[in-house]
C-alpha positions in Angstrom: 118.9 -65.0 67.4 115.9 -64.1 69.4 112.3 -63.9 68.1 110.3 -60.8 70.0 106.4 -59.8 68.4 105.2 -56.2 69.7 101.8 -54.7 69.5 101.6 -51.2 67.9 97.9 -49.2 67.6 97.9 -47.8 64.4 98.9 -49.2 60.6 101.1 -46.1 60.2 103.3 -47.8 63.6 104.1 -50.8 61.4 107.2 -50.8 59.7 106.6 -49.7 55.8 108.8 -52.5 54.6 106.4 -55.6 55.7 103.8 -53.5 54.7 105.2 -53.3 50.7 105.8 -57.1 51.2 102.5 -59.0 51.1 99.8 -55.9 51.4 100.0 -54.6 47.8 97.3 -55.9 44.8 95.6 -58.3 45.0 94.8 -57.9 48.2 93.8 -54.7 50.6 97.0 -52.7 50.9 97.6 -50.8 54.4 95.4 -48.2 53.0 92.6 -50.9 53.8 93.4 -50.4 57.7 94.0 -47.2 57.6 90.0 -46.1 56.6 88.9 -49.2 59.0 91.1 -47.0 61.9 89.4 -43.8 61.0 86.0 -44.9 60.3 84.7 -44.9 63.5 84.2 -48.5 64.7 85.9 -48.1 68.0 82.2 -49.6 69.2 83.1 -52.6 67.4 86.7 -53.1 66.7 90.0 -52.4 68.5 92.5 -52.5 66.3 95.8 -53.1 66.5 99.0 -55.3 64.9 101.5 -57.6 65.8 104.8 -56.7 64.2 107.4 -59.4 64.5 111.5 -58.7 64.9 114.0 -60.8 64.8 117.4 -59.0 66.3 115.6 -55.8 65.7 114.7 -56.2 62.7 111.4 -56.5 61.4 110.4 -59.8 59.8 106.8 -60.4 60.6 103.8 -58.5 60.4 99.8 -59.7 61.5 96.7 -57.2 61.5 94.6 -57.9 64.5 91.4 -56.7 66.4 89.2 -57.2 69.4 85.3 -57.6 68.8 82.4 -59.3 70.7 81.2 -61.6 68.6 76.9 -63.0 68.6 77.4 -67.0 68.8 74.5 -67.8 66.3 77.2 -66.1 63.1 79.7 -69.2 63.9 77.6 -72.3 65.2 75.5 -74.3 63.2 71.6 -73.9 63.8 70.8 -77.3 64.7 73.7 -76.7 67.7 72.3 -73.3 69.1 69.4 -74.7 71.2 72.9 -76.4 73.3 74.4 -73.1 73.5 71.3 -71.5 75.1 71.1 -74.2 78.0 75.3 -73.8 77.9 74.2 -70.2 78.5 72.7 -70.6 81.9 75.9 -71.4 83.4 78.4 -69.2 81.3 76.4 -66.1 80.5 79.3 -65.1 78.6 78.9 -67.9 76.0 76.4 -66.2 74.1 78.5 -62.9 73.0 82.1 -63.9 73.0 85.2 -61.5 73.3 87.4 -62.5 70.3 91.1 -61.5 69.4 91.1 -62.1 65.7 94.2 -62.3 63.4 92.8 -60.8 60.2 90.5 -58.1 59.2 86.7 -57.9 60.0 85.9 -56.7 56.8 88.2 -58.8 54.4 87.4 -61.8 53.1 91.0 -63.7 53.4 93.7 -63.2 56.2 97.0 -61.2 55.1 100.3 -61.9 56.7 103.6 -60.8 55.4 106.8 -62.5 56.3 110.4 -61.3 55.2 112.0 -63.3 52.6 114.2 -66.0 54.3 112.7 -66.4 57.5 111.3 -69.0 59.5 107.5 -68.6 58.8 106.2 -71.4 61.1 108.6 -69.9 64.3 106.6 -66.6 63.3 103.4 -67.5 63.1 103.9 -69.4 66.6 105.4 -66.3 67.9 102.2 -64.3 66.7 100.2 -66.8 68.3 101.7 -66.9 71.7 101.4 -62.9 71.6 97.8 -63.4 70.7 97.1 -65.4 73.7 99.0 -62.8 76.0 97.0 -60.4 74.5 94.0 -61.9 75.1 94.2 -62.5 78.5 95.1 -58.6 79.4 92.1 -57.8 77.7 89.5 -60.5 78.6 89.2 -62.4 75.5 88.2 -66.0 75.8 88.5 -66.8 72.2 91.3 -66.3 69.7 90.6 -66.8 65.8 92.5 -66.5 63.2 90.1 -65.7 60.8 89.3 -66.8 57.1 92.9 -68.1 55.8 93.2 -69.0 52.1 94.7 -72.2 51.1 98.0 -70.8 50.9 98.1 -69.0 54.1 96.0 -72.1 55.9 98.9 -74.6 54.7 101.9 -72.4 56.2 99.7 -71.6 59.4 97.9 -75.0 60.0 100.9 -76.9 62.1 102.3 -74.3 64.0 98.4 -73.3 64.7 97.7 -77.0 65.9 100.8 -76.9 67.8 99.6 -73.8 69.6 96.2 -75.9 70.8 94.1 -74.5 68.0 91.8 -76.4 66.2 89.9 -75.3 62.7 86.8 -75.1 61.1 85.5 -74.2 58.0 84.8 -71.3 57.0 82.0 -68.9 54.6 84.3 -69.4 51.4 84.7 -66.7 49.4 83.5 -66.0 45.6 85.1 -64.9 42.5 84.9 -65.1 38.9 87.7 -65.3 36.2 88.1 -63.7 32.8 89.7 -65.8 30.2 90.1 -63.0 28.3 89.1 -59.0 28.0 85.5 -60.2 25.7 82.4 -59.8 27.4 81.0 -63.1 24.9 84.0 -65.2 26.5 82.3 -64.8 29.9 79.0 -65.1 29.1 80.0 -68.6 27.3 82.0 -69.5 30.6 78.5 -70.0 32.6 76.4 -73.3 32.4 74.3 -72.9 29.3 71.2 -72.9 31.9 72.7 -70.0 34.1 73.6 -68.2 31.0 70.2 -68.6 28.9 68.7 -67.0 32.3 71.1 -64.6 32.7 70.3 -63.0 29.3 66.9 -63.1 30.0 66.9 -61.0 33.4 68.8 -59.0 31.8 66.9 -58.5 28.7 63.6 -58.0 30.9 65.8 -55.6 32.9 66.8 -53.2 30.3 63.1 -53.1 28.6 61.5 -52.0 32.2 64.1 -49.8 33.1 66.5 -47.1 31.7 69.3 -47.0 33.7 72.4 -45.1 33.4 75.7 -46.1 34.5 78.6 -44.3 35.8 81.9 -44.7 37.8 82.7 -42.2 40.2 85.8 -41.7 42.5 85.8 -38.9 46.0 82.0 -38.7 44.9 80.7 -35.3 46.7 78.6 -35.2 50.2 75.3 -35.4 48.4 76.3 -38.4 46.6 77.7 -40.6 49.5 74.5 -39.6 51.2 72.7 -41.0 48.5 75.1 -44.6 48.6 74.7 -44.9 52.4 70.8 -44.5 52.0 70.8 -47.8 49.6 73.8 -49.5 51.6 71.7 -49.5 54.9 68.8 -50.6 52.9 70.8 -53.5 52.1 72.7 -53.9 55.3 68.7 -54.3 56.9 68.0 -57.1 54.3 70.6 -59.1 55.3 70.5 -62.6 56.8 74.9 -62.6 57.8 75.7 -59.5 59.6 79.1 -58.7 61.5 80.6 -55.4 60.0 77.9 -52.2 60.6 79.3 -49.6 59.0 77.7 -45.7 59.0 78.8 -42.7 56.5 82.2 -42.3 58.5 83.5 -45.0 56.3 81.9 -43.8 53.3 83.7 -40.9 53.8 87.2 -42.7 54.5 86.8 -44.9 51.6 86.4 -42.5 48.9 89.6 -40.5 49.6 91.4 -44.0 48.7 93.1 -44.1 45.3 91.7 -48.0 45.0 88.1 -47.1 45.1 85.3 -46.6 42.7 81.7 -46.4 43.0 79.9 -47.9 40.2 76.2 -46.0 40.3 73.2 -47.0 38.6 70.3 -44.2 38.4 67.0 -44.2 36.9 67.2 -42.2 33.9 63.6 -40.8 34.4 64.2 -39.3 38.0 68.0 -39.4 38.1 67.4 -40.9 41.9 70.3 -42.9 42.6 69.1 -47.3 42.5 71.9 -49.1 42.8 75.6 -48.9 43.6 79.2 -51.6 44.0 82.1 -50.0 46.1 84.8 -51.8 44.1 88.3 -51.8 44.6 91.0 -52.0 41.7 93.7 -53.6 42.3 95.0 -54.2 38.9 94.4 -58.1 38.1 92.0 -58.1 40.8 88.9 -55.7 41.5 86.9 -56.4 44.4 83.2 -55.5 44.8 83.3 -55.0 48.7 79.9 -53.6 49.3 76.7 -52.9 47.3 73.2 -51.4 48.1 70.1 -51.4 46.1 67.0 -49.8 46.3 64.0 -52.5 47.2 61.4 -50.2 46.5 62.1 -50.5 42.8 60.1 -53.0 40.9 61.5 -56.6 41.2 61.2 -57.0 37.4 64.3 -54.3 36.9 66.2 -57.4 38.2 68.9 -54.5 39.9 71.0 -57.1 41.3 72.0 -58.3 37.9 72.2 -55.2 36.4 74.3 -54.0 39.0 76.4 -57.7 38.2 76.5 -57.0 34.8 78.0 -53.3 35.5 80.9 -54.6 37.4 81.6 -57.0 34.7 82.2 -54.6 32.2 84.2 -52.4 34.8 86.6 -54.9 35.4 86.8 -56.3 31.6 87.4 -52.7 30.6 90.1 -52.5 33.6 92.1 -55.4 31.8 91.2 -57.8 35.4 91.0 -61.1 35.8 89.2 -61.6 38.1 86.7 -60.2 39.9 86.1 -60.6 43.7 82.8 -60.6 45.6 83.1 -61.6 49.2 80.9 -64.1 51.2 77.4 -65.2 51.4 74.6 -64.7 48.4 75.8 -68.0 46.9 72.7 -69.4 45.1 72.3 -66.3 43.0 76.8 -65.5 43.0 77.3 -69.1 41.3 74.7 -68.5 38.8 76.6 -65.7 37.5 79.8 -67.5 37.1 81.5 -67.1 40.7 83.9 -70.1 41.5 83.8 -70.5 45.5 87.0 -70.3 47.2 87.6 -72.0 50.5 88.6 -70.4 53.3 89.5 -71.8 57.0 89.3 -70.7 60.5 91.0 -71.7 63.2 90.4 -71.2 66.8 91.0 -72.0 70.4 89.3 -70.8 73.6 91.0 -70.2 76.9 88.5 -72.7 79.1 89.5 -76.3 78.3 86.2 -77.5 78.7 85.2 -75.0 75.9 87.6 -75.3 73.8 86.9 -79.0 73.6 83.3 -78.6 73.0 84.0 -76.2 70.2 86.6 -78.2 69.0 83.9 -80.6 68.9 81.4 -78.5 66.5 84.3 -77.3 64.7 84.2 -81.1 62.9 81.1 -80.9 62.3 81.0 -77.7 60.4 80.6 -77.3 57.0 79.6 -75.6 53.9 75.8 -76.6 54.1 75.7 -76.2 57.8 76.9 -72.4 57.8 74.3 -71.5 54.7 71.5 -73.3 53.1 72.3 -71.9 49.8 75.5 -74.2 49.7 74.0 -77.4 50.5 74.6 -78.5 46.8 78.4 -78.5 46.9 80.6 -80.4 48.8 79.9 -80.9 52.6 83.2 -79.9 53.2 85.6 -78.4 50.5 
């Protein structure tokens, strides 16, 4: 029986069944790519998918996308100063056209396979597509991007086999609920992280009033005010790839997963901090937060805002609860367990692709961000 993969431009051109198969809670369902297709990012993402049939018959299906990609978000610092002398002779190396397999804006790769299939001839298939792909439209490097363990143990030998090599990755963050009581979590944190937890929050709630709300499709004037604090945010950032404008604002709120937690002042009623979270059932997942920095430091907004999603998922009946990459120092101190992720990757120029095979080994968790120095070099 022969193996064909096909490229199709839109989430609705992918066949609905592989869709039901993997992209359903607690991960980003085709809904997920859907808003990403309509939010405007043509600047910085083509999208597209792979879609896998065996005889005709659909049995694979891989998100992709196209994005130039800054070389200082996946080197180590120390390396950079090589990459700018690298530079002189391959201009290119600085701001590299990558074909991803994943999602920019997810924190683990989704694939679905059908049931009794070959998953490793798939995920070769995919890969040979990928480098086809990538030569039609000038991409040097291919990446499949931020595989969870499960995922990262089907992939990793066909993915070798295929010339890639990987590298670690930013690994994601999430805490788990033991049970639906607030006191269970609280005890769950080292007694250090918890006595200073309480008393941030404490201090927080003396200095500032704040109301909370959950809001879903919130109005014009609203998502004006969540895309004011989001780019306030987004400018504070150290870790940038994703810059996203009111387009996806607008997307996101017609999607039956998403919420808005809002925290306002209840003085001025002005809008000081918000979490776009999704539900997903078991799962939520704060995707993206903003917070007002002209607000006094002592309202301690992060950890209100922290403190808000814990009760929305509690009350939601989750168990666990999501939040992405980077912010480490201050994520572990409020209970998140960090979950490893992997990247592979190959480039088209041998010489390249040996160098960064090279760097890939000597990647880790401490070299990609300072705040994760304290745990293991490599997970």
């Amino acid at each position: 029986m022969s193996l064909e993969v096909r490229q199709v431009h839109s989430a609705a051109e992918a066949p609905s069944p592989l869709w039901d198969l993997a992209f359903g809670p607690p991960v980003e369902g085709r809904w997920w790519y859907e808003t990403l297709e309509a939010s405007g990012l043509e600047d910085q993402f083509k999208f597209s998918y792979l879609v896998a049939e065996k005889d005709g018959v659909p049995v694979g299906l891989a998100p992709i996308f196209l994005a130039d990609v800054p070389i200082e978000l996946v080197v180590p610092a120390e390396l950079m100063p090589l990459f700018r002398i690298a530079a002189r002779v391959l201009p290119g190396i600085m701001a590299q056209r990558t074909l991803f397999v994943g999602s920019p804006c997810s924190d683990e790769a989704t694939l679905a396979f059908a049931p009794d299939t070959d998953t490793a001839e798939i995920i070769a298939a995919f890969a040979k597509a990928q480098a086809e792909l990538a030569r039609v439209q000038g991409a040097w490097m291919l990446v499949w991007k931020d595989l969870a363990e499960g995922l990262r143990t089907l992939c990793q030998t066909p993915l070798r086999q295929a010339g890639f090599f990987p590298a670690v990755s930013y690994p994601g963050t999430e805490i788990s609920f033991i049970s639906a009581d607030k006191e269970d979590y609280f005890r769950s944190l080292k007694p250090s992280h918890r006595q200073q937890l309480r008393k941030k929050l404490r201090r927080s709630f003396e200095r500032a009033a704040l109301e909370v709300s959950v809001v879903r499709a919130p109005d014009e004037r609203v998502l004006g005010e969540i895309f004011g604090l989001f780019q306030q945010t987004f400018d504070q950032a150290e870790t940038r790839f994703e810059r996203l404008d009111i387009a996806f604002f607008r997307q996101i709120a017609e999607r039956a997963p998403a919420d808005f937690i809002l925290l306002r002042h209840a003085e001025d009623q002005k809008l000081v901090a918000f979490m776009l979270v999704f539900d997903l059932g078991a799962t939520v997942i704060n995707k993206f937060i903003g917070i007002d920095y002209s607000r006094p430091r002592d309202w301690m907004l992060y950890f209100r805002l922290n403190d808000a999603a814990v009760d929305y998922a509690l009350a939601k009946g989750a168990k666990r609860l999501q939040s992405g990459q980077t912010g480490y120092r201050v994520k572990t101190e409020l209970g998140h367990q960090l979950v490893p992720l992997t990247n592979f990757g190959r480039h088209r120029m041998p010489l390249v692709h040996l160098i960064y095979a090279l760097v890939g080994k000597t990647i880790s968790w401490a070299s990609l961000d300072p705040e994760l120095a304290r745990f293991a070099a490599k997970p």
